[in-house]
C-alpha positions in Angstrom: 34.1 0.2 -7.9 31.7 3.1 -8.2 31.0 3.0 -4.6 34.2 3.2 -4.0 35.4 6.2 -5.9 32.3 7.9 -4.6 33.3 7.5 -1.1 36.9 8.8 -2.0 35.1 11.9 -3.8 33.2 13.0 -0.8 36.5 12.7 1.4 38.2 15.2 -0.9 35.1 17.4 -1.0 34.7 16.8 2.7 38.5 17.9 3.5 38.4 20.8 1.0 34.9 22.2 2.7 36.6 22.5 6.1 39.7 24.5 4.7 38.0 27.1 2.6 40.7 29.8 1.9 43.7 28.4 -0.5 47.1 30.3 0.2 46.5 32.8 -2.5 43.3 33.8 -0.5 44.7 34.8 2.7 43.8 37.8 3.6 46.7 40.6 3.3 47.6 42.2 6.9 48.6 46.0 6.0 50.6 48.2 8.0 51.2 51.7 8.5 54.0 54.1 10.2 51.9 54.6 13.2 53.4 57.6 15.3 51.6 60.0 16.6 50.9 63.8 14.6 52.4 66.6 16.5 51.2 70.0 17.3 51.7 72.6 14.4 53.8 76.0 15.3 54.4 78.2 12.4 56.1 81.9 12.9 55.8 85.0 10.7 59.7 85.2 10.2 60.8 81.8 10.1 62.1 80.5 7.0 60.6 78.5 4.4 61.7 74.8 3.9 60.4 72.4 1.0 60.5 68.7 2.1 61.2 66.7 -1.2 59.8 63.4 -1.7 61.7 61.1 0.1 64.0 58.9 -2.3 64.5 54.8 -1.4 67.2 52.6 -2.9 66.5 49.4 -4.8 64.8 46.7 -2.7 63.1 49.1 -0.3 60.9 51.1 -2.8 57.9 48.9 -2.4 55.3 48.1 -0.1 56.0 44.5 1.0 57.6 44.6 4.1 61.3 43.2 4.0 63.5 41.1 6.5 67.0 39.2 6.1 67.8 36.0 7.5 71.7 35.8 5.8 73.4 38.8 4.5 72.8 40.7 1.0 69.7 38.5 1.0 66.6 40.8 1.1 63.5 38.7 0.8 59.5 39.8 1.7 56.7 38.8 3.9 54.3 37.0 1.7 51.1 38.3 3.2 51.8 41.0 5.1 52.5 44.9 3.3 52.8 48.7 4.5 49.7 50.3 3.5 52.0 52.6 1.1 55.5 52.6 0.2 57.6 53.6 3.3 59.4 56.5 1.1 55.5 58.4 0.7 54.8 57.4 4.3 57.3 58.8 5.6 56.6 62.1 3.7 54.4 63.6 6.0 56.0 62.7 8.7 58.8 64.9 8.5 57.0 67.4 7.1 54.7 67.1 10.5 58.0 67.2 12.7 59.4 70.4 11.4 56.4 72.5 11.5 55.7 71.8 15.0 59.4 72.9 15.7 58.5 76.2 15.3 60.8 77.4 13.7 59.8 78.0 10.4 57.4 80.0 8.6 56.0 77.5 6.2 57.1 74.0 5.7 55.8 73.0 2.0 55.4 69.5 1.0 56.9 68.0 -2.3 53.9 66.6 -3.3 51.3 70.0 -2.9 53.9 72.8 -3.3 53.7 75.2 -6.3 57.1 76.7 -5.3 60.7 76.7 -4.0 61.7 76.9 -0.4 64.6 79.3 1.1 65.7 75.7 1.7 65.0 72.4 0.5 65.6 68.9 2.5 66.1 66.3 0.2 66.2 62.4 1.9 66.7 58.6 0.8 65.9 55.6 2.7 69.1 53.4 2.6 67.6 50.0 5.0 64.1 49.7 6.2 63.7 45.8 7.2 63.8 42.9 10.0 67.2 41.8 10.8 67.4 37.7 11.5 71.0 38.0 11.9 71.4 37.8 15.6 69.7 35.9 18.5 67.7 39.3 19.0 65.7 40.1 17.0 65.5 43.8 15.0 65.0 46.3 13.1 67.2 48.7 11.2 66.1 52.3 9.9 69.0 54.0 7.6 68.3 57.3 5.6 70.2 59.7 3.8 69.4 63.5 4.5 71.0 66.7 2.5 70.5 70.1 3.2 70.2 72.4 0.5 70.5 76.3 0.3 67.7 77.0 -2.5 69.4 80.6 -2.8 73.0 80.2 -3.4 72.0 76.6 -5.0 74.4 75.0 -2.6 74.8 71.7 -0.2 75.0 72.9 3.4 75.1 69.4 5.3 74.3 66.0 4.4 74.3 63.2 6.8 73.6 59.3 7.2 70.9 58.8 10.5 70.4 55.2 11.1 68.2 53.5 14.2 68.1 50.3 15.4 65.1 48.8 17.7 64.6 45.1 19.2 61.1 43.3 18.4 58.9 41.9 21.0 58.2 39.0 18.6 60.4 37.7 15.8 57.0 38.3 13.0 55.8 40.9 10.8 53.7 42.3 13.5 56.6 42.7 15.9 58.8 44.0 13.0 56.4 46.8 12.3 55.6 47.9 16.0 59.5 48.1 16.2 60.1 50.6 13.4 57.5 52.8 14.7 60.3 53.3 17.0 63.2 53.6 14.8 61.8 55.8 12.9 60.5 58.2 15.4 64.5 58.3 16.8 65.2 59.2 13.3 62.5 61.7 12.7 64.1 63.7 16.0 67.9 63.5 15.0 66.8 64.5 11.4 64.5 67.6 13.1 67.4 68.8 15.0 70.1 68.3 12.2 68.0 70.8 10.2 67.1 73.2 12.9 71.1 72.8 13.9 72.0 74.3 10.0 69.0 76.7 9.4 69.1 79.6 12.0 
């Protein structure tokens, strides 16, 4: 009987040895908003624009990466993450875009500048996740953007710019390839809404 239990023992051990990592040790795959930095044009008598930190409703301020197989069901990749949350990723980002408009004469960011703009662009990210719902699938980038005149302390536009891109494969790997691309869509229409109201 000893024999016996012996042998099952080294089975278990044997199995065990040849699959090392348990779930929880999986190693996390991180991601990042991976689009390239533009140029930067400043001029002398532009304006001044502060780029707040961008805002995200609830569900979408983390870092796990989120995708819906039925609606109002938001659930998470289990080992897969952006590097950051996608509201402080996106941060630079815009800030990036407008300067290398031209068109201003400083673009500050929220999280460095000391003081107010002549304008202030304040944004929210409403959806940022894999969509199962269809037999394509995609991506959908939503966020909220409001235009304020620092000055008179007034609104001068807001507007809701949303993007949708298809993914090569239906993963997290093809889910974050395919927001690179919503988001740079976003990043122009948002560029030229502000350039449209600040002349």
């Amino acid at each position: 009987m000893k024999t016996y239990h012996g042998i099952i023992y080294l089975l278990l051990f044997s199995i065990s040895a040849c699959n090392p990592l348990r779930k929880e040790d999986i190693p996390v795959q991180n991601y990042f908003f991976d689009l390239p930095l533009q140029t930067i044009t400043l001029t002398e008598t532009g304006k001044t624009l502060l780029v707040s930190m961008p805002q995200a409703t609830s569900g979408y301020d983390r870092v796990e990466q989120t995708y819906i197989r039925t609606p109002a069901t938001l659930e998470t990749y289990n080992h897969t993450q952006w590097v950051d949350t996608p509201a402080r990723m996106l941060l630079p980002l815009l800030v990036n875009r407008l300067e290398a408009t031209g068109k201003f004469g400083a673009v500050l960011s929220a999280s460095t500048a000391s003081m107010l703009g002549e304008y202030r662009l304040d944004t929210e990210i409403l959806r940022i996740q894999q969509e199962f719902l269809s037999p394509n699938n995609q991506v959908r980038f939503m966020l909220r953007a409001q235009l304020l005149n620092m000055e008179h302390q007034q609104i001068i536009a807001t507007r809701v710019f949303e993007a949708v891109a298809p993914t090569n494969t239906p993963d997290a790997d093809g889910g974050a390839k395919a927001m690179n691309q919503a988001i740079a869509t976003v990043l122009q229409e948002i560029t030229q809404f502000v350039l449209a109201h600040i002349q």
